[in-house]
MINUPA-74321 format. One line per 8 residues: number of its first residue (from 1); their letters; for each residue z, x, y of N, C-alpha, C, O. Coordinates in steps of 0.2 Angstrom, whole numbers. Example, Ala and Ser with C-alpha at 12.3 -4.5 7.8 and 13.67 -1.06 7.14 Angstrom:
2
1) AS) 39/66/-28/39/62/-22/39/66/-16/42/71/-17 ~ 35/64/-11/36/68/-5/39/64/0/40/67/6
This chain:
93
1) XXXXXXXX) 36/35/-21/32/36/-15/25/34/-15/22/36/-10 ~ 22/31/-21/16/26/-21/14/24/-14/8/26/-12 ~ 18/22/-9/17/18/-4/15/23/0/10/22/3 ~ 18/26/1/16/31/7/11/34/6/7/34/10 ~ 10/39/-1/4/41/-1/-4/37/0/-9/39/2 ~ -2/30/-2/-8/27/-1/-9/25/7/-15/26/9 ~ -3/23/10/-2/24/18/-7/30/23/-11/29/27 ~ -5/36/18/-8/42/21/-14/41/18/-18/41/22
9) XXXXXXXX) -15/42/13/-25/42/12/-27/35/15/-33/36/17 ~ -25/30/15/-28/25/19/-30/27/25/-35/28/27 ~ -25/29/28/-24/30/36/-30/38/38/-34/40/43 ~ -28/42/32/-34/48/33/-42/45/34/-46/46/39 ~ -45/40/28/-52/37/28/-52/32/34/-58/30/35 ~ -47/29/37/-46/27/42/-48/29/49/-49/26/54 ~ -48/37/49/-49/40/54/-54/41/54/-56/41/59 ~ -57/42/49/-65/48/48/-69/42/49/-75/43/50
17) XXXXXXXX) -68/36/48/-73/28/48/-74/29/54/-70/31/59 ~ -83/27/53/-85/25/59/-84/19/60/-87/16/56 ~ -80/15/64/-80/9/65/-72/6/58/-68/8/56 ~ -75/1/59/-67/-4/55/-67/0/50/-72/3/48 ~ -59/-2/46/-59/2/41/-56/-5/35/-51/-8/39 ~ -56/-8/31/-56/-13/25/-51/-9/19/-53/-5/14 ~ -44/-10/20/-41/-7/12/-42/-13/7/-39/-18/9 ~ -44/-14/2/-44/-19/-4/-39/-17/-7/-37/-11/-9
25) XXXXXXXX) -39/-23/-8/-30/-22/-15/-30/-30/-18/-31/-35/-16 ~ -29/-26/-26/-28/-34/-29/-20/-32/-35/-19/-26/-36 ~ -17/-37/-38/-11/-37/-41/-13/-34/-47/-9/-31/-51 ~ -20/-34/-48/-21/-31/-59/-18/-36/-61/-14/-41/-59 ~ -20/-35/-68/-18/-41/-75/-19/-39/-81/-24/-37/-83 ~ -14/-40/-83/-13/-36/-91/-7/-32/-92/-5/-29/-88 ~ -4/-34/-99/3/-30/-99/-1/-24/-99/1/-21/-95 ~ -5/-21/-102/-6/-15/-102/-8/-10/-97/-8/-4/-98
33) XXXXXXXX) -11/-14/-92/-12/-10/-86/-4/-7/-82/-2/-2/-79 ~ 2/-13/-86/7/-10/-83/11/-4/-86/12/2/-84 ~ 13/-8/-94/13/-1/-97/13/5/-98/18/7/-101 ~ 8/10/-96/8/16/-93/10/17/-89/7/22/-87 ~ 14/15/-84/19/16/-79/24/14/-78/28/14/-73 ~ 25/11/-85/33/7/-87/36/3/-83/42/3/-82 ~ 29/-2/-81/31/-8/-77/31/-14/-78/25/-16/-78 ~ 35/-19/-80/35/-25/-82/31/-29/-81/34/-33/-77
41) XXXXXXXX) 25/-31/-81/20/-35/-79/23/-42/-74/19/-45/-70 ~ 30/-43/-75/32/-51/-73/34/-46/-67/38/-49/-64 ~ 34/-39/-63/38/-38/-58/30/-37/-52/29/-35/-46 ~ 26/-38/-57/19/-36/-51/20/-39/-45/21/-35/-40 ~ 20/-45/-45/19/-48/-37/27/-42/-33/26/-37/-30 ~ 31/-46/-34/36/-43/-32/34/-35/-27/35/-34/-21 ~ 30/-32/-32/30/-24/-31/24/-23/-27/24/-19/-22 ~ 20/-26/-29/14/-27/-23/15/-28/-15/13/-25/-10
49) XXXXXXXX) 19/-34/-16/22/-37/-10/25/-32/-5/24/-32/1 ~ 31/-29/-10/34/-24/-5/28/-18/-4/27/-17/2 ~ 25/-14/-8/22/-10/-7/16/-12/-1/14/-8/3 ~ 14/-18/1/7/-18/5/12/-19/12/9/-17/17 ~ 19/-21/12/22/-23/17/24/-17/23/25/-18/29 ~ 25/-9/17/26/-4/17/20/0/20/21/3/25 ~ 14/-1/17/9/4/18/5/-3/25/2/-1/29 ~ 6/-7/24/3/-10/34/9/-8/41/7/-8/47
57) XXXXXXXX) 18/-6/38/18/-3/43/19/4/44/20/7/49 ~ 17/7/38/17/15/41/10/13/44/11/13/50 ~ 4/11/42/-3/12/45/-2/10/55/-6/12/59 ~ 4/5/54/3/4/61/9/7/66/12/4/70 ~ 11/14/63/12/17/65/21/19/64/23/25/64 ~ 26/15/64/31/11/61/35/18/57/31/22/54 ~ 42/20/56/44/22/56/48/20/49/53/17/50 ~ 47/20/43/50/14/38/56/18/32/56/24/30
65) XXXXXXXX) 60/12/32/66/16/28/66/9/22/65/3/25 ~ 66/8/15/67/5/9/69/7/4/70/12/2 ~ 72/1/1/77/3/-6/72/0/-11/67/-1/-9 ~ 72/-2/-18/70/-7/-21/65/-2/-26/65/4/-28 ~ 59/-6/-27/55/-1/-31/52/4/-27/52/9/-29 ~ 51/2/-20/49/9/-16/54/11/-13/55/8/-8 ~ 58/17/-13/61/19/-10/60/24/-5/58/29/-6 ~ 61/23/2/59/28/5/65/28/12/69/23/12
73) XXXXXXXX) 67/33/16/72/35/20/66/38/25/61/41/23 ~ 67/35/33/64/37/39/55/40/38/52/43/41 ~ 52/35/30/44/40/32/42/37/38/44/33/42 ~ 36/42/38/31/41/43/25/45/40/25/51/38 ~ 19/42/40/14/45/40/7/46/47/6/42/52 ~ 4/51/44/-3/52/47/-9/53/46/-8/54/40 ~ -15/55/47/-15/50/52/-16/45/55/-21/43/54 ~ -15/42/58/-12/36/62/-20/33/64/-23/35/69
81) XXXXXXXX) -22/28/60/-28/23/62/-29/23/68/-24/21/71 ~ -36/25/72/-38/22/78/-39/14/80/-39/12/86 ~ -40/9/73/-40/3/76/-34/0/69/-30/3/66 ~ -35/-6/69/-31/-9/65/-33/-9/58/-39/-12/58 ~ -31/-8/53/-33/-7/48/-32/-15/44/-27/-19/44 ~ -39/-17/40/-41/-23/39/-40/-23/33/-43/-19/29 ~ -34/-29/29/-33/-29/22/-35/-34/19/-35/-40/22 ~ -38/-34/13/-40/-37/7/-38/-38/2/-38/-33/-2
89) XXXXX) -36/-44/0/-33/-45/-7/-37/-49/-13/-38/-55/-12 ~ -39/-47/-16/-42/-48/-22/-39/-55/-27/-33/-53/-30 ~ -41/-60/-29/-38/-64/-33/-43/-67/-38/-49/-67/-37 ~ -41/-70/-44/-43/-75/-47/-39/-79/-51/-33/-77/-53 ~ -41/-86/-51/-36/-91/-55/-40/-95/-59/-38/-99/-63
């Protein structure tokens, strides 16, 4: 339930923002960052993916049901951003 909670505290500091609101998110690097949550470092992208795909449509208000690393049935969160919420993703190569 990763995804939703992040959905709902995004979408909380979302509300209280004066003006636009910026979520940054980047993939991490290191088996060991994975490790303590007994996740295989080769499945990041994958889980990222689905998770950010997750938490932009609860943000935009969306009704979302998932199987896979996030599983979820009919969520919904709130509350629900006054404007659209601007994402960021963090990279280097």
């Amino acid at each position: 339930m990763a995804s939703g909670a992040l959905a709902e505290q995004a979408g909380t500091l979302a509300a209280v923002a004066q003006g636009p609101f910026v979520l940054q998110c980047a993939l991490g690097d290191g088996a060991g960052q994975f490790a303590g949550m007994s996740v295989d470092v080769r499945q990041r992208r994958q889980r990222f993916e689905a998770c950010l795909d997750i938490v932009r449509r609860l943000l935009a208000g969306e009704e979302v049901s998932a199987d896979g690393a996030w599983p979820l049935v009919n969520a919904r969160t709130g509350p629900r951003p006054p404007q659209p919420v601007e994402v960021w993703i963090a990279a280097g190569a």
